[in-house]
N, CA, C and O atoms as a GROMACS GRO file, in nm:
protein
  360
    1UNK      N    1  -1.132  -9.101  21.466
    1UNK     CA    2  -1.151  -8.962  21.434
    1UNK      C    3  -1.266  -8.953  21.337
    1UNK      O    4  -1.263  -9.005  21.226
    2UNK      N    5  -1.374  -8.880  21.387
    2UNK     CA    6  -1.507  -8.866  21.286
    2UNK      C    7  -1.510  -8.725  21.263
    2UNK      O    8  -1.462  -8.641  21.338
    3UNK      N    9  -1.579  -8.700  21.136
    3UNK     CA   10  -1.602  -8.583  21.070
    3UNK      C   11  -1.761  -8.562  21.043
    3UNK      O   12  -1.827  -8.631  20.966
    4UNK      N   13  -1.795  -8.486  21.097
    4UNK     CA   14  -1.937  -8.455  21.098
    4UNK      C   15  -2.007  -8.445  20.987
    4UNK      O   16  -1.928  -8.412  20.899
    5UNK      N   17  -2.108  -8.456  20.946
    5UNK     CA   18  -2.205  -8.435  20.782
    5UNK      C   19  -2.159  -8.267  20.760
    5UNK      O   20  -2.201  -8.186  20.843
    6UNK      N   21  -2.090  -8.230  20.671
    6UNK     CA   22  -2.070  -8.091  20.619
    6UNK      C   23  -2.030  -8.001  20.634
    6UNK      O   24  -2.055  -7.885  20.602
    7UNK      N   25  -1.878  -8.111  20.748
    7UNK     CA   26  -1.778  -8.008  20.807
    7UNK      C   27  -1.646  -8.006  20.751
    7UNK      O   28  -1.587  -8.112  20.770
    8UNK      N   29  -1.572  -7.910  20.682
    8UNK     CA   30  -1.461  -7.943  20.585
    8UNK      C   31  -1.369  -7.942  20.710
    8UNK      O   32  -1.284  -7.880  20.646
    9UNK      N   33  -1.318  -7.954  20.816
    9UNK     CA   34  -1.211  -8.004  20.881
    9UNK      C   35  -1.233  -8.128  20.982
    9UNK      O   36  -1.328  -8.199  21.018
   10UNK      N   37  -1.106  -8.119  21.007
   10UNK     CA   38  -1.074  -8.310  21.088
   10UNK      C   39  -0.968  -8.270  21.175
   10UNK      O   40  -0.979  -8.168  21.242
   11UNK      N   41  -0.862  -8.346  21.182
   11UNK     CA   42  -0.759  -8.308  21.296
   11UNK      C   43  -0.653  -8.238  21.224
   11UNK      O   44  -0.623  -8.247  21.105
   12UNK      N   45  -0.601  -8.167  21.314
   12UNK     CA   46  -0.482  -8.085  21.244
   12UNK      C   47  -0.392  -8.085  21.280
   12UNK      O   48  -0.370  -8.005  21.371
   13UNK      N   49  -0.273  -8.182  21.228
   13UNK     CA   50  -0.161  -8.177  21.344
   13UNK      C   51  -0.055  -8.039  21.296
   13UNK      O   52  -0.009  -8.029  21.182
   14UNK      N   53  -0.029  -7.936  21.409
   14UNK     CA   54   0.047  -7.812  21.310
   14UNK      C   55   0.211  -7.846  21.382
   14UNK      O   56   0.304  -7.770  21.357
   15UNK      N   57   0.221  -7.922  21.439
   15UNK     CA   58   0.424  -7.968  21.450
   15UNK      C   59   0.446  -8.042  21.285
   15UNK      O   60   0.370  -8.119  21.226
   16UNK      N   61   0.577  -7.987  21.241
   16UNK     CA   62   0.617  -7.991  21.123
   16UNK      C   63   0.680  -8.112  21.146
   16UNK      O   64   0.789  -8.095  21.091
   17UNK      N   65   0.679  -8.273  21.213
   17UNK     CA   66   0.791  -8.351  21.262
   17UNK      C   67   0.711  -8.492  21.204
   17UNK      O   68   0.588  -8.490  21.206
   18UNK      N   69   0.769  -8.594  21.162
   18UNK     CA   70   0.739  -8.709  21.161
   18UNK      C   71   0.652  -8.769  21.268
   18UNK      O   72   0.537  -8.810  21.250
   19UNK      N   73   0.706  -8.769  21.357
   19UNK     CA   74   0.687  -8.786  21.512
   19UNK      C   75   0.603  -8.746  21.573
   19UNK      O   76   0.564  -8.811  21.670
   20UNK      N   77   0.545  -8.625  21.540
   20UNK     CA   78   0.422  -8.578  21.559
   20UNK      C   79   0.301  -8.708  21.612
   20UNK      O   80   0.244  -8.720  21.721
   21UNK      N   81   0.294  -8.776  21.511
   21UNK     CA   82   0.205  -8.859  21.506
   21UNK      C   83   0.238  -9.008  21.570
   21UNK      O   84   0.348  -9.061  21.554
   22UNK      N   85   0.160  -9.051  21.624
   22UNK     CA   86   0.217  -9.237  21.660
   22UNK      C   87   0.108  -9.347  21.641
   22UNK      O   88   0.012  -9.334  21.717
   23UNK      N   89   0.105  -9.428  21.575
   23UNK     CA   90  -0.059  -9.462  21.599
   23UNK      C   91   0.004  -9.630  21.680
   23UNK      O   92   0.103  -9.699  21.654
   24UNK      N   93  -0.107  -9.643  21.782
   24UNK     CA   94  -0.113  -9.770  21.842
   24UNK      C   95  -0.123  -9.860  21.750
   24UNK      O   96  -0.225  -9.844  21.682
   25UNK      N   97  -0.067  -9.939  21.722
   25UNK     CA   98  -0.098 -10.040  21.670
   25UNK      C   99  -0.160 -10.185  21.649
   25UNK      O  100  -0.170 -10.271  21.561
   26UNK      N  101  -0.210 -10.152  21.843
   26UNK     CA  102  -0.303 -10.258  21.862
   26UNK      C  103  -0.457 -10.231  21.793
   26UNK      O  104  -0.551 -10.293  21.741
   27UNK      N  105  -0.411 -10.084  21.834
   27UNK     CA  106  -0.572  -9.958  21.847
   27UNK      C  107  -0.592  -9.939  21.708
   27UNK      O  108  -0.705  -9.970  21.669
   28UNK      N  109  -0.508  -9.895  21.617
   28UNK     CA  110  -0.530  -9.806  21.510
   28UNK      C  111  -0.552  -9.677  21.473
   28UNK      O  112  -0.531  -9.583  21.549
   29UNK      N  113  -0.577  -9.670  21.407
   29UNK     CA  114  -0.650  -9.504  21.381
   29UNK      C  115  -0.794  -9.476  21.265
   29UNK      O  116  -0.740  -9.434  21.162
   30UNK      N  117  -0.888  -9.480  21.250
   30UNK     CA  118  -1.000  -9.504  21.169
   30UNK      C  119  -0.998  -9.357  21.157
   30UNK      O  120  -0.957  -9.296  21.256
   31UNK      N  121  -1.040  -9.282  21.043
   31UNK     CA  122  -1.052  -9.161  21.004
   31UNK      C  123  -1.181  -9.191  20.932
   31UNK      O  124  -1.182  -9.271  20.838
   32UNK      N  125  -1.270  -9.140  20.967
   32UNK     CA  126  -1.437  -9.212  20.942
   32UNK      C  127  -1.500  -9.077  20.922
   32UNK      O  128  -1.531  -9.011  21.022
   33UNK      N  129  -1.533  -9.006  20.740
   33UNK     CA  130  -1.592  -8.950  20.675
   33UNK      C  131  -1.764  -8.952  20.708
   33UNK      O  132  -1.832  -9.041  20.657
   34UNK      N  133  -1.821  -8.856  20.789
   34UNK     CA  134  -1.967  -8.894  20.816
   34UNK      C  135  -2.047  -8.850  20.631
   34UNK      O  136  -2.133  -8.924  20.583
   35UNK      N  137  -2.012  -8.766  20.581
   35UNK     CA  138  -2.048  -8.737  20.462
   35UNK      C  139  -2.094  -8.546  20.446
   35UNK      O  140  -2.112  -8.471  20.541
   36UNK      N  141  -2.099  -8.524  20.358
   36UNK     CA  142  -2.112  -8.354  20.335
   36UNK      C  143  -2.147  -8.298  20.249
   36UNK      O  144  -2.243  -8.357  20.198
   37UNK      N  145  -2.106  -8.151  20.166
   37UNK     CA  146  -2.239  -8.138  20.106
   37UNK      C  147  -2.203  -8.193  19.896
   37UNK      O  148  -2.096  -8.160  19.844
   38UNK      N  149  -2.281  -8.250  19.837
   38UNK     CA  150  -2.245  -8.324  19.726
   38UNK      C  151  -2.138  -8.218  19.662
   38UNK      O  152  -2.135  -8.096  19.674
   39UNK      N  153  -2.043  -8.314  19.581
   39UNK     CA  154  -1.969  -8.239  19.509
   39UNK      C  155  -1.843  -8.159  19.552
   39UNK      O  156  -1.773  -8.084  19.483
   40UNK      N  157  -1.833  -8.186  19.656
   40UNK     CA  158  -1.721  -8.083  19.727
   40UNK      C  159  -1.610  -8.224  19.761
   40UNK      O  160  -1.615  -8.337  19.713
   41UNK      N  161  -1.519  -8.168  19.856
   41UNK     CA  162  -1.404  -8.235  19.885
   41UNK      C  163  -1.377  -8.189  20.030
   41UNK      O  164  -1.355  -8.073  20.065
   42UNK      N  165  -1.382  -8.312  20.121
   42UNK     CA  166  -1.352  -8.252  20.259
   42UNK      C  167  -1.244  -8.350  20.301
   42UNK      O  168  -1.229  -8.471  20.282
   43UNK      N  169  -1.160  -8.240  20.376
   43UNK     CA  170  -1.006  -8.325  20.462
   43UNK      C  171  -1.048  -8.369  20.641
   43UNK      O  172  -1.110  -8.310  20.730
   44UNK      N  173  -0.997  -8.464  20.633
   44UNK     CA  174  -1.020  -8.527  20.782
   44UNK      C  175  -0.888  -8.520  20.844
   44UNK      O  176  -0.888  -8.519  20.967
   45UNK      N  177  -0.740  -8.514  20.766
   45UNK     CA  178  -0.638  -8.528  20.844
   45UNK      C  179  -0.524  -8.439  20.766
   45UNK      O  180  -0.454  -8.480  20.673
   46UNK      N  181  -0.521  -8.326  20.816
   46UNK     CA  182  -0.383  -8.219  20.763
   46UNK      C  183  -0.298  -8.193  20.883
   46UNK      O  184  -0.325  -8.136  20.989
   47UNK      N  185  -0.151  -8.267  20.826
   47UNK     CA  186  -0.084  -8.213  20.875
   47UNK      C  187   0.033  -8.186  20.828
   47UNK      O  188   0.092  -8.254  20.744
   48UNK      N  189   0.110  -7.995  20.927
   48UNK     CA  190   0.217  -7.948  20.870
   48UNK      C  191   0.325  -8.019  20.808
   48UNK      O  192   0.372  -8.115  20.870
   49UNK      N  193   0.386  -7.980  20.671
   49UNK     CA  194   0.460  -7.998  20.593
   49UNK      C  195   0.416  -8.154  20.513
   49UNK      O  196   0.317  -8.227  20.504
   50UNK      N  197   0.528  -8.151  20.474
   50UNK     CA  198   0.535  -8.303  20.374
   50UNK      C  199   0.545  -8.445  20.420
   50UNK      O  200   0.651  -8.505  20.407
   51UNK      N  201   0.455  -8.496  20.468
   51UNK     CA  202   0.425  -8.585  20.536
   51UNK      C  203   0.389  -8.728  20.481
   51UNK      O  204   0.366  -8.834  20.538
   52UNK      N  205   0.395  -8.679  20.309
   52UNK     CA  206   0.350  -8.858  20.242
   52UNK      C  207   0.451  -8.992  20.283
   52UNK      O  208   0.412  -9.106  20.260
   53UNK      N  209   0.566  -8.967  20.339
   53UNK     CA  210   0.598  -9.077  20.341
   53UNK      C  211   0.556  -9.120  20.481
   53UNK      O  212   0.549  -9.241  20.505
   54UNK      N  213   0.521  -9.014  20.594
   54UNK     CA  214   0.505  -9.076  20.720
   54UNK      C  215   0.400  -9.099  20.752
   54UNK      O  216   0.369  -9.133  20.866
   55UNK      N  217   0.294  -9.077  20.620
   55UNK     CA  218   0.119  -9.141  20.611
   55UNK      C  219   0.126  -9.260  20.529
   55UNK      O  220   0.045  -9.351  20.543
   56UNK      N  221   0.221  -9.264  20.446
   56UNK     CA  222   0.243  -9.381  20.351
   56UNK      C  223   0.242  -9.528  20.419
   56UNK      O  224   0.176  -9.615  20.362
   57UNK      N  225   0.301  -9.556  20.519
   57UNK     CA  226   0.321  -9.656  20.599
   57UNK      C  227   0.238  -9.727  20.697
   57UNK      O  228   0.208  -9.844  20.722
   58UNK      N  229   0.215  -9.617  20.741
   58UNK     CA  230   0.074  -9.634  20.889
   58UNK      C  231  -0.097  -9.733  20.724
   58UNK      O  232  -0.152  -9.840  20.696
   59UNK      N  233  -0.091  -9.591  20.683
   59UNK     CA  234  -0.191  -9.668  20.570
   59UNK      C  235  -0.197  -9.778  20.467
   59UNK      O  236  -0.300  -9.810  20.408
   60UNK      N  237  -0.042  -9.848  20.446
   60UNK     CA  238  -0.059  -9.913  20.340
   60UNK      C  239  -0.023 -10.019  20.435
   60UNK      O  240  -0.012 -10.130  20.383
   61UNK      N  241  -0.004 -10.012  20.560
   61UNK     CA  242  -0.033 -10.149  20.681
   61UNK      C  243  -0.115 -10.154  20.748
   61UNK      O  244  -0.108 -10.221  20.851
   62UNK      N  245  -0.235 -10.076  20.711
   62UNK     CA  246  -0.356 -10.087  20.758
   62UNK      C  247  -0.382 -10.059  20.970
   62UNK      O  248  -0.467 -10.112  21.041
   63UNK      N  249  -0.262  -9.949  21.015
   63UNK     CA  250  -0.300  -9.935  21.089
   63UNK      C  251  -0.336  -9.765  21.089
   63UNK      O  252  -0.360  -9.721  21.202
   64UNK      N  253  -0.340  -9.687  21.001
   64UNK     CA  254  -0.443  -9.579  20.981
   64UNK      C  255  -0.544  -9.621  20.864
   64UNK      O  256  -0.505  -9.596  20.750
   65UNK      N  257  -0.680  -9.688  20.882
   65UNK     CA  258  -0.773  -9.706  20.807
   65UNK      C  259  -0.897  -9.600  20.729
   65UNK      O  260  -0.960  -9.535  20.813
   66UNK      N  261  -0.926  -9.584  20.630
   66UNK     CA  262  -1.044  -9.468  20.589
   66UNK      C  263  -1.152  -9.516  20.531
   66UNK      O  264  -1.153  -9.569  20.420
   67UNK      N  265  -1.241  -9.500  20.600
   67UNK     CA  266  -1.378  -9.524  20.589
   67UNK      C  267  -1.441  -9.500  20.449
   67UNK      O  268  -1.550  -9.558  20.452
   68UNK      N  269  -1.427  -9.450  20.346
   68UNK     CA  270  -1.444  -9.429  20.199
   68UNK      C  271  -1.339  -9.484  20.148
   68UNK      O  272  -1.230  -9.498  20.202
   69UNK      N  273  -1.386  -9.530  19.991
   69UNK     CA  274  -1.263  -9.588  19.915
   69UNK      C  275  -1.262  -9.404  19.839
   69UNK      O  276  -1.343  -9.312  19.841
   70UNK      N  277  -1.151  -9.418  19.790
   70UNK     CA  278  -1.149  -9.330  19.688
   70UNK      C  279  -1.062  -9.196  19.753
   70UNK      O  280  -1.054  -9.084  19.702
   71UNK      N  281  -1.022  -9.224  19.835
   71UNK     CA  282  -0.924  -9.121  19.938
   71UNK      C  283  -0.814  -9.078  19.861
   71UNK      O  284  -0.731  -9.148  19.804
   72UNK      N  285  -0.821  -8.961  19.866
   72UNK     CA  286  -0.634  -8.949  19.832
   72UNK      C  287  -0.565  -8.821  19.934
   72UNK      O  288  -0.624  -8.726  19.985
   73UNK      N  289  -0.424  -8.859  19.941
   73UNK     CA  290  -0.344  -8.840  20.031
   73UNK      C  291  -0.242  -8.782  19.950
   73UNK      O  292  -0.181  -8.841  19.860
   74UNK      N  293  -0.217  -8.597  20.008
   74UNK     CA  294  -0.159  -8.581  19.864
   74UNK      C  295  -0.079  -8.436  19.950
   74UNK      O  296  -0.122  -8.396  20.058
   75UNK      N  297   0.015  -8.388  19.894
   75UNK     CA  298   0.088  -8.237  19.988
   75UNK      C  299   0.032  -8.115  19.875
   75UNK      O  300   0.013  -8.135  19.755
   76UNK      N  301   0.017  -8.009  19.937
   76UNK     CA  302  -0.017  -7.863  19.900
   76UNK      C  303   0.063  -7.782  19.932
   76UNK      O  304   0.064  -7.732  20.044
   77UNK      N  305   0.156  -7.749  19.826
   77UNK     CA  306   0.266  -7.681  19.826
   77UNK      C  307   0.233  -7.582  19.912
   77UNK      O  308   0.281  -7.580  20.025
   78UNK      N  309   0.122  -7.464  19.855
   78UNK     CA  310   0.045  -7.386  19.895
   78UNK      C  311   0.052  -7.353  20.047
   78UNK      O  312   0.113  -7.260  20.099
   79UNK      N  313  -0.027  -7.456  20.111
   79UNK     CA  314  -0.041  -7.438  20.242
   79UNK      C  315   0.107  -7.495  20.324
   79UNK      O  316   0.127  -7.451  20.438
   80UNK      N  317   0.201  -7.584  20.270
   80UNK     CA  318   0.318  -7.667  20.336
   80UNK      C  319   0.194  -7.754  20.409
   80UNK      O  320   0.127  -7.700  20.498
   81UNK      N  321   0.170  -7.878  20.371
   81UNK     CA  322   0.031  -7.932  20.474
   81UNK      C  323   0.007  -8.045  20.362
   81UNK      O  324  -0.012  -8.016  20.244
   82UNK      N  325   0.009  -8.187  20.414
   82UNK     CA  326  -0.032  -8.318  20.392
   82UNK      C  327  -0.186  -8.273  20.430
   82UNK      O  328  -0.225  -8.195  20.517
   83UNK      N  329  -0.280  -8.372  20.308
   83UNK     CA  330  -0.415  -8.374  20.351
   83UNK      C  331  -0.461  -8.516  20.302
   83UNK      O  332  -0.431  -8.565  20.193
   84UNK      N  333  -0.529  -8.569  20.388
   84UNK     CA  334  -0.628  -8.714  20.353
   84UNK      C  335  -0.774  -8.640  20.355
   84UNK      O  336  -0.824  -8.567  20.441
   85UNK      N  337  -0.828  -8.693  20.212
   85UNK     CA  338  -0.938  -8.609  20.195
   85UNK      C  339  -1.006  -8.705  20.073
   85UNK      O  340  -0.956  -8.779  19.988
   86UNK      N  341  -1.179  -8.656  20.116
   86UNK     CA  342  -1.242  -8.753  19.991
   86UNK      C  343  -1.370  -8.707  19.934
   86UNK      O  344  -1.467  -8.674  20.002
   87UNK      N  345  -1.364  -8.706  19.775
   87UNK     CA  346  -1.429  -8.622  19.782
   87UNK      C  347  -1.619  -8.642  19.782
   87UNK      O  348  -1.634  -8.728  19.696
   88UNK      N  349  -1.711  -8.618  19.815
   88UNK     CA  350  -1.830  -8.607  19.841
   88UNK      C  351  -1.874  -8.693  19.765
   88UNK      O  352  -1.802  -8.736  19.675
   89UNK      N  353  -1.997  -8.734  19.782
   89UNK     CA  354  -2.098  -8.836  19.697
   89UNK      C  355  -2.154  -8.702  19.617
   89UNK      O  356  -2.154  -8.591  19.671
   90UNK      N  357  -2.191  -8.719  19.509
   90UNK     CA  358  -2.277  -8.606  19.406
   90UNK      C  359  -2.390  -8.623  19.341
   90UNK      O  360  -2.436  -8.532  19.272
   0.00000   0.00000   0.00000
């Protein structure tokens, strides 16, 4: 999944379910930040509701990988919506 130079969205999964998501595990999943405009913060992967523990796993076994260090993966009460997001070079 790539994100274009200076586009603040990525994929959006809007089912509220764990399950939603599956990643191959031969395949993976690379979420690959092309870059955008300095200083800002762009998301590559929101999805509905509270989802840290069912991003927690896939990522800390390295079969959802992110192309920038410095990522964080975090819920927004606000929206009900998990986001992996990083923020810009400045």
């Amino acid at each position: 999944m790539s994100q274009a130079a200076g586009d603040a969205s990525g994929l959006w999964i809007h089912a509220a379910s764990d399950a939603a998501l599956t990643v191959d595990v031969l395949g993976g999943l690379i979420l690959n930040f092309d870059g955008g405009a300095a200083g800002s913060t762009d998301w590559i992967l929101k999805w509905s509701g509270n989802r840290l523990a069912a991003l927690g796993s896939p990522l800390d076994d390295g079969y959802v990988t992110v192309n920038r260090s410095g990522y964080v993966v975090f819920y927004d009460i606000g929206q009900h919506a998990t986001f992996v997001t990083v923020p810009e070079p400045g």
